[in-house]
C-alpha positions as CSV (number, residue, x, y, z in Angstrom):
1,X,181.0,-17.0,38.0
2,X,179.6,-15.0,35.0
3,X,176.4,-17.2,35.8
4,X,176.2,-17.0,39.3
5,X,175.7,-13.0,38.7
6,X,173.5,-13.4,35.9
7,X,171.2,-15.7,38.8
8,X,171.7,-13.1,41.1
9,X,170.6,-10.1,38.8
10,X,167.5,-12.0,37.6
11,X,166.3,-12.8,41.2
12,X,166.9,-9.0,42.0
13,X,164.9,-7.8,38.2
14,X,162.2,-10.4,39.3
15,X,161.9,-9.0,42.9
16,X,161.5,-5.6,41.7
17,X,159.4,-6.8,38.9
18,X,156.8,-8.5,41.4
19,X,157.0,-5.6,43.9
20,X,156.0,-3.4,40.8
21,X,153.4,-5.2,39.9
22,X,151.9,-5.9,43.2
23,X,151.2,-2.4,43.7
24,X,149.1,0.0,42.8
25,X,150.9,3.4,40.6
26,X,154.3,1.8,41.1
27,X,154.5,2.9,44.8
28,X,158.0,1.4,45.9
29,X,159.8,2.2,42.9
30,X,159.0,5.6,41.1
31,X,156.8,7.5,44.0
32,X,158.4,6.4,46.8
33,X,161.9,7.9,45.8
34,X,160.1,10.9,44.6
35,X,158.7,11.3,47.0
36,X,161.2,11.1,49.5
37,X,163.9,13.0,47.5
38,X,161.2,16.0,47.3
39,X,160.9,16.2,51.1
40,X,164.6,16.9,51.3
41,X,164.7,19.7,48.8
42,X,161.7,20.7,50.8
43,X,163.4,20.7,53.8
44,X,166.6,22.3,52.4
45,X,168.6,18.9,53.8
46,X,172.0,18.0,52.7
47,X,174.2,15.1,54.4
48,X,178.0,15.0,54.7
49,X,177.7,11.4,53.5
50,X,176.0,8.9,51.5
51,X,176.8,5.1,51.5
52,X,176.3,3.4,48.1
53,X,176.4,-0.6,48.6
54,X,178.2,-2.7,45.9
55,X,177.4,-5.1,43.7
56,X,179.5,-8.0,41.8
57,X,181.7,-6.8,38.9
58,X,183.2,-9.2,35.8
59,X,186.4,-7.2,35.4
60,X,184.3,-5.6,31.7
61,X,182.3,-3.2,32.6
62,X,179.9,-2.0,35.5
63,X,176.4,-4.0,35.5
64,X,173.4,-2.2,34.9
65,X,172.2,-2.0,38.7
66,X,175.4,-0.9,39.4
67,X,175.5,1.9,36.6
68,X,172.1,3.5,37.8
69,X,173.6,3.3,41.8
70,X,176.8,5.3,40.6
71,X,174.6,7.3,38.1
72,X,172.5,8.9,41.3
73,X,175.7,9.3,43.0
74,X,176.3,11.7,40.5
75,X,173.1,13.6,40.6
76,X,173.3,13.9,44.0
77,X,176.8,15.2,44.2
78,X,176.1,17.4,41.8
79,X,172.7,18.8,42.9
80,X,175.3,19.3,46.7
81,X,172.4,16.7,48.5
82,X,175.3,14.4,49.3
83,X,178.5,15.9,50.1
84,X,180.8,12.4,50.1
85,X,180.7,8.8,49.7
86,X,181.6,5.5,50.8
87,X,181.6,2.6,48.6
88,X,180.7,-0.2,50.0
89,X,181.8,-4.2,49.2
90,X,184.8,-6.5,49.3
91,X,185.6,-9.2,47.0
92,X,182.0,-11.4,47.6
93,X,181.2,-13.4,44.2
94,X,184.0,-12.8,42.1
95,X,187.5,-11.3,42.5
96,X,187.2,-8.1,42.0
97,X,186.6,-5.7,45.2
98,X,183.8,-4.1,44.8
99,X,184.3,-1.2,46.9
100,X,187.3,-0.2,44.5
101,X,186.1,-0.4,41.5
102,X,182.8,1.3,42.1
103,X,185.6,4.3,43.0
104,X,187.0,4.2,40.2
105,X,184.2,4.4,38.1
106,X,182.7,7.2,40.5
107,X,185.8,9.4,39.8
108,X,185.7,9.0,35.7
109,X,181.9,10.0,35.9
110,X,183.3,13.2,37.6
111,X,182.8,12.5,41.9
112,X,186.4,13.7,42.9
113,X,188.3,11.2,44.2
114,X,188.6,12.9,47.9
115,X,185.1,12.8,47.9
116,X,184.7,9.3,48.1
117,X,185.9,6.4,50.6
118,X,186.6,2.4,50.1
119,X,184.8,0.4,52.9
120,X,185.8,-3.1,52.0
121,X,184.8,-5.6,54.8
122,X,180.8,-6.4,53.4
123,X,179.4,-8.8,52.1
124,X,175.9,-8.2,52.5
125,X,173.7,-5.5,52.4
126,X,173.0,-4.8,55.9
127,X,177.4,-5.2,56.2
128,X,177.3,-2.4,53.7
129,X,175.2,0.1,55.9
130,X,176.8,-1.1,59.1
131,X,180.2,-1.0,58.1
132,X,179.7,2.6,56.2
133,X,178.0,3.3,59.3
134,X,181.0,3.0,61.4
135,X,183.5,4.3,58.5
136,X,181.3,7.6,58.9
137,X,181.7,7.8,62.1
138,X,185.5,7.5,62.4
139,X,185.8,10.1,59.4
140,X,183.9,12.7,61.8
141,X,180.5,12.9,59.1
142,X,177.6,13.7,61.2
143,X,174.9,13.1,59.0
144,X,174.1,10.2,56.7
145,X,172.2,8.4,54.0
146,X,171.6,5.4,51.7
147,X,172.2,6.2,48.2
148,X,170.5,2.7,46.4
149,X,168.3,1.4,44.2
150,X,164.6,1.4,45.4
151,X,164.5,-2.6,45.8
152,X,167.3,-2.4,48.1
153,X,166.2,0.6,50.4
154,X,162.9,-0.9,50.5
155,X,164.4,-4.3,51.5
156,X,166.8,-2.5,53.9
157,X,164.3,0.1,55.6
158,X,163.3,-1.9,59.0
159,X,167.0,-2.5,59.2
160,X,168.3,1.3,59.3
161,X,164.9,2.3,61.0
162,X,165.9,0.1,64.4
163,X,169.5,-0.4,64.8
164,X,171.0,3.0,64.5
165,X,170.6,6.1,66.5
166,X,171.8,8.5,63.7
167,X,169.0,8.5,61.4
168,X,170.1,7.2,57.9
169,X,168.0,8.7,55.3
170,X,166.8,6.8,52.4
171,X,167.2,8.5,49.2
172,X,166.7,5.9,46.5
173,X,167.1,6.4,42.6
174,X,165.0,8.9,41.1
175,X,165.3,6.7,37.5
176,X,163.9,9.9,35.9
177,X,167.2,12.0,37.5
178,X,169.7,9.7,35.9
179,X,168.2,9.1,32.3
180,X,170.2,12.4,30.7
181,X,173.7,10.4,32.0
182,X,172.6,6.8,30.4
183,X,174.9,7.6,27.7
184,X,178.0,8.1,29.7
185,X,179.8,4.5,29.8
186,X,183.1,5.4,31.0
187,X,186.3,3.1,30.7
188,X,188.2,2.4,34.0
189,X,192.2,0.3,34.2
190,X,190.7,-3.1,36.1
191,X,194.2,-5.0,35.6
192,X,194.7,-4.0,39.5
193,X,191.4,-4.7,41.4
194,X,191.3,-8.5,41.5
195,X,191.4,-9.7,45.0
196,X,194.7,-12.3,46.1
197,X,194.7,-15.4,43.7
198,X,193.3,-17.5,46.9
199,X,190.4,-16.0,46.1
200,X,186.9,-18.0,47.4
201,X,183.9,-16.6,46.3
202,X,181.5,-16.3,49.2
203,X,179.1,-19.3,48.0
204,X,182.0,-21.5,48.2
205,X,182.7,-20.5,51.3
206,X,179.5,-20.5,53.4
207,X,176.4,-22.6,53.2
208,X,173.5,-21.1,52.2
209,X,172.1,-21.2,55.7
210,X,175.1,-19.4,56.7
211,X,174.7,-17.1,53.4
212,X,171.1,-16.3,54.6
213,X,172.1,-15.5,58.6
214,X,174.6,-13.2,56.7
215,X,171.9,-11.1,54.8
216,X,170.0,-11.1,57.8
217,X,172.8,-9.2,60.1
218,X,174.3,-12.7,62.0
219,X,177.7,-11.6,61.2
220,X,178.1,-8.1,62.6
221,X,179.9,-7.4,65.4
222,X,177.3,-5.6,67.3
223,X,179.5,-5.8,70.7
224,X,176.3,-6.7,73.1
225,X,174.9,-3.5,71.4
226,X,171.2,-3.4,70.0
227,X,171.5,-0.1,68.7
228,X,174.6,1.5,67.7
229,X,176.0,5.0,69.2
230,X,175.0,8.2,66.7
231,X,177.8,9.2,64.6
Protein backbone atom coordinates (compact mmCIF):
# COMPACT_ATOMS: atom_id res chain seq x y z
CA UNK A 1 0.00 0.00 0.00
CA UNK A 2 2.83 2.32 1.28
CA UNK A 3 4.28 1.61 -2.30
CA UNK A 4 1.44 2.00 -4.38
CA UNK A 5 1.36 5.85 -2.88
CA UNK A 6 4.86 6.30 -3.16
CA UNK A 7 4.16 5.32 -7.30
CA UNK A 8 1.38 7.49 -7.25
CA UNK A 9 3.20 10.64 -5.72
CA UNK A 10 6.23 10.14 -8.09
CA UNK A 11 4.02 10.02 -11.25
CA UNK A 12 2.31 13.27 -9.85
CA UNK A 13 6.23 15.11 -8.83
CA UNK A 14 7.20 13.90 -12.39
CA UNK A 15 4.08 15.45 -14.11
CA UNK A 16 4.54 18.59 -12.55
CA UNK A 17 8.22 18.33 -13.02
CA UNK A 18 7.87 17.98 -16.91
CA UNK A 19 5.02 20.61 -17.14
CA UNK A 20 7.65 22.90 -15.25
CA UNK A 21 10.16 22.40 -17.38
CA UNK A 22 8.35 22.43 -20.61
CA UNK A 23 7.54 25.92 -20.16
CA UNK A 24 8.84 28.91 -20.29
CA UNK A 25 8.97 31.27 -16.57
CA UNK A 26 7.12 28.33 -14.84
CA UNK A 27 3.80 29.39 -16.32
CA UNK A 28 1.41 26.61 -14.90
CA UNK A 29 2.75 26.40 -11.60
CA UNK A 30 3.98 29.79 -9.91
CA UNK A 31 2.29 32.55 -12.55
CA UNK A 32 -0.63 30.99 -13.27
CA UNK A 33 -1.91 30.79 -9.53
CA UNK A 34 -0.66 34.23 -9.11
CA UNK A 35 -1.97 35.25 -11.39
CA UNK A 36 -5.33 34.08 -11.02
CA UNK A 37 -5.45 34.63 -7.13
CA UNK A 38 -4.58 38.52 -7.96
CA UNK A 39 -7.63 38.89 -10.22
CA UNK A 40 -9.85 37.98 -7.30
CA UNK A 41 -8.40 40.39 -4.81
CA UNK A 42 -8.75 42.67 -7.82
CA UNK A 43 -12.08 42.02 -8.13
CA UNK A 44 -12.89 42.10 -4.42
CA UNK A 45 -14.37 38.14 -5.00
CA UNK A 46 -14.99 35.93 -2.11
CA UNK A 47 -16.91 32.37 -2.45
CA UNK A 48 -19.13 30.70 0.10
CA UNK A 49 -17.21 27.49 -0.71
CA UNK A 50 -14.15 25.90 -1.85
CA UNK A 51 -13.72 22.13 -2.67
CA UNK A 52 -10.26 20.68 -1.65
CA UNK A 53 -9.91 17.04 -3.35
CA UNK A 54 -8.16 14.38 -1.29
CA UNK A 55 -5.38 12.44 -1.50
CA UNK A 56 -4.27 8.83 0.01
CA UNK A 57 -3.23 8.91 3.67
CA UNK A 58 -0.96 6.00 5.69
CA UNK A 59 -2.64 6.52 9.05
CA UNK A 60 1.13 8.74 10.08
CA UNK A 61 0.97 11.77 8.97
CA UNK A 62 -0.46 13.94 5.99
CA UNK A 63 1.73 13.66 2.69
CA UNK A 64 3.33 16.49 1.41
CA UNK A 65 0.78 17.35 -1.55
CA UNK A 66 -1.65 17.01 0.90
CA UNK A 67 0.01 19.41 3.60
CA UNK A 68 0.41 22.26 0.86
CA UNK A 69 -3.64 21.56 -0.26
CA UNK A 70 -4.71 22.07 3.50
CA UNK A 71 -1.91 24.70 4.04
CA UNK A 72 -3.85 27.13 1.27
CA UNK A 73 -6.98 26.18 2.80
CA UNK A 74 -5.75 28.01 5.53
CA UNK A 75 -4.56 31.07 3.82
CA UNK A 76 -7.58 31.42 2.14
CA UNK A 77 -9.82 31.10 5.15
CA UNK A 78 -7.93 33.31 6.77
CA UNK A 79 -7.41 36.10 4.09
CA UNK A 80 -11.96 35.50 4.07
CA UNK A 81 -11.48 34.45 0.00
CA UNK A 82 -13.09 31.16 0.92
CA UNK A 83 -15.70 31.20 3.42
CA UNK A 84 -16.16 27.10 3.82
CA UNK A 85 -15.00 23.82 2.64
CA UNK A 86 -15.73 20.49 1.50
CA UNK A 87 -13.20 17.75 1.71
CA UNK A 88 -13.35 15.66 -0.74
CA UNK A 89 -12.44 11.52 -0.98
CA UNK A 90 -13.57 8.22 0.35
CA UNK A 91 -11.44 5.37 1.29
CA UNK A 92 -9.66 4.93 -2.60
CA UNK A 93 -5.95 3.30 -2.05
CA UNK A 94 -5.82 2.61 1.50
CA UNK A 95 -8.21 2.56 4.42
CA UNK A 96 -8.38 5.50 5.60
CA UNK A 97 -11.23 8.02 4.29
CA UNK A 98 -9.78 10.69 3.08
CA UNK A 99 -12.47 13.17 3.30
CA UNK A 100 -12.16 12.69 7.17
CA UNK A 101 -9.03 12.94 7.88
CA UNK A 102 -8.19 15.89 5.72
CA UNK A 103 -11.01 17.49 8.40
CA UNK A 104 -9.35 16.76 10.99
CA UNK A 105 -6.24 17.99 10.08
CA UNK A 106 -8.05 21.28 8.70
CA UNK A 107 -9.57 21.95 12.24
CA UNK A 108 -5.99 21.46 14.25
CA UNK A 109 -4.42 24.03 11.73
CA UNK A 110 -7.19 26.42 12.95
CA UNK A 111 -10.41 26.08 9.96
CA UNK A 112 -13.32 25.63 12.54
CA UNK A 113 -14.87 22.60 12.22
CA UNK A 114 -18.40 24.14 11.05
CA UNK A 115 -16.69 25.52 8.42
CA UNK A 116 -15.80 22.54 6.74
CA UNK A 117 -17.91 19.42 5.21
CA UNK A 118 -17.01 15.51 4.45
CA UNK A 119 -17.96 14.53 0.84
CA UNK A 120 -17.05 10.89 0.84
CA UNK A 121 -18.27 9.13 -2.30
CA UNK A 122 -14.92 10.14 -4.84
CA UNK A 123 -12.57 8.46 -6.09
CA UNK A 124 -11.23 10.51 -8.67
CA UNK A 125 -10.65 13.90 -9.32
CA UNK A 126 -13.30 14.87 -11.49
CA UNK A 127 -15.72 12.70 -8.49
CA UNK A 128 -14.17 15.22 -6.15
CA UNK A 129 -15.45 18.46 -8.05
CA UNK A 130 -18.77 16.70 -9.08
CA UNK A 131 -19.67 15.38 -5.90
CA UNK A 132 -18.55 18.78 -3.99
CA UNK A 133 -20.46 20.28 -6.70
CA UNK A 134 -23.72 18.70 -5.72
CA UNK A 135 -22.80 18.79 -1.81
CA UNK A 136 -22.76 22.68 -2.42
CA UNK A 137 -25.66 22.86 -3.80
CA UNK A 138 -27.81 20.95 -1.24
CA UNK A 139 -25.99 23.12 1.54
CA UNK A 140 -27.51 26.35 -0.21
CA UNK A 141 -23.59 27.88 -1.23
CA UNK A 142 -24.05 29.86 -4.30
CA UNK A 143 -20.64 30.45 -5.27
CA UNK A 144 -17.72 28.10 -5.62
CA UNK A 145 -14.17 27.19 -6.20
CA UNK A 146 -11.26 24.60 -6.50
CA UNK A 147 -8.88 25.04 -3.85
CA UNK A 148 -5.77 22.50 -5.33
CA UNK A 149 -2.52 22.20 -6.19
CA UNK A 150 -1.62 23.78 -9.68
CA UNK A 151 -1.02 20.20 -11.38
CA UNK A 152 -4.45 19.29 -10.49
CA UNK A 153 -6.44 22.50 -11.51
CA UNK A 154 -4.51 22.57 -14.60
CA UNK A 155 -5.30 18.83 -15.30
CA UNK A 156 -9.02 19.52 -14.17
CA UNK A 157 -9.67 23.02 -15.98
CA UNK A 158 -11.52 21.71 -19.34
CA UNK A 159 -13.52 19.63 -16.98
CA UNK A 160 -15.03 22.53 -14.68
CA UNK A 161 -14.92 24.91 -17.75
CA UNK A 162 -17.76 22.63 -19.71
CA UNK A 163 -19.82 20.64 -17.41
CA UNK A 164 -21.09 23.05 -14.93
CA UNK A 165 -23.17 26.15 -15.19
CA UNK A 166 -22.06 27.64 -11.85
CA UNK A 167 -18.70 28.85 -12.70
CA UNK A 168 -16.10 27.00 -10.40
CA UNK A 169 -13.14 29.26 -9.95
CA UNK A 170 -9.68 27.95 -9.94
CA UNK A 171 -7.57 29.20 -7.24
CA UNK A 172 -4.59 27.03 -7.09
CA UNK A 173 -1.68 27.18 -4.43
CA UNK A 174 0.15 30.32 -4.25
CA UNK A 175 3.51 28.09 -2.85
CA UNK A 176 4.86 31.50 -1.87
CA UNK A 177 1.36 32.08 0.55
CA UNK A 178 1.92 28.90 2.40
CA UNK A 179 5.80 28.82 3.12
CA UNK A 180 5.37 30.96 6.65
CA UNK A 181 2.97 27.72 7.81
CA UNK A 182 5.62 24.88 6.55
CA UNK A 183 6.56 24.54 10.11
CA UNK A 184 3.10 23.73 11.52
CA UNK A 185 2.86 19.72 11.48
CA UNK A 186 0.06 19.22 13.62
CA UNK A 187 -0.86 15.76 15.28
CA UNK A 188 -4.50 14.40 14.65
CA UNK A 189 -6.17 10.80 16.74
CA UNK A 190 -6.32 8.44 13.40
CA UNK A 191 -7.30 5.23 15.58
CA UNK A 192 -10.97 6.04 14.15
CA UNK A 193 -10.70 6.85 10.38
CA UNK A 194 -9.97 3.40 8.88
CA UNK A 195 -12.63 2.45 6.54
CA UNK A 196 -14.72 -1.30 7.47
CA UNK A 197 -12.11 -4.16 7.66
CA UNK A 198 -13.58 -5.36 4.01
CA UNK A 199 -11.71 -2.82 2.87
CA UNK A 200 -10.55 -3.20 -1.19
CA UNK A 201 -8.39 -0.68 -2.35
CA UNK A 202 -9.68 0.74 -5.57
CA UNK A 203 -6.83 -1.08 -7.82
CA UNK A 204 -7.98 -4.31 -6.55
CA UNK A 205 -11.19 -3.55 -7.40
CA UNK A 206 -11.23 -2.15 -10.94
CA UNK A 207 -9.01 -2.77 -13.91
CA UNK A 208 -6.99 -0.19 -15.00
CA UNK A 209 -9.16 0.42 -18.02
CA UNK A 210 -11.93 0.83 -15.71
CA UNK A 211 -9.48 2.92 -13.34
CA UNK A 212 -8.83 5.27 -16.37
CA UNK A 213 -12.83 5.62 -17.58
CA UNK A 214 -13.05 6.66 -13.76
CA UNK A 215 -10.48 9.63 -13.97
CA UNK A 216 -12.00 10.53 -17.06
CA UNK A 217 -15.74 11.09 -15.59
CA UNK A 218 -17.36 7.32 -16.77
CA UNK A 219 -18.71 6.95 -13.38
CA UNK A 220 -20.83 9.97 -12.59
CA UNK A 221 -24.21 9.93 -12.58
CA UNK A 222 -24.80 12.73 -14.87
CA UNK A 223 -28.73 11.63 -15.16
CA UNK A 224 -28.91 12.23 -19.26
CA UNK A 225 -27.47 15.68 -18.19
CA UNK A 226 -24.38 17.38 -20.13
CA UNK A 227 -24.23 20.20 -18.01
CA UNK A 228 -25.26 20.29 -14.56
CA UNK A 229 -28.04 22.94 -13.05
CA UNK A 230 -26.12 26.11 -11.27
CA UNK A 231 -26.01 25.85 -7.61
Amino acid sequence: MIQERKSKWALYTFLLAVITLGTSCNYPIHKRPQKLLAKVVKNDKSYDVGIIPGYPFDGHKWDTLMKSRLLWAKVLYEKGIVRNFIVSGGAVHSPYVEAEYMKRYAVALGIPADHIYTETCAQHSVENIFYSYEMARTLGFKSIALCTDPLQSILTRRFTAHRFETHIQHLPIVYDSILPYNNLMPVIDTHDLRAADAFIPLKNRKSRWQSFRGTMGAGLPWEGERVRQPL
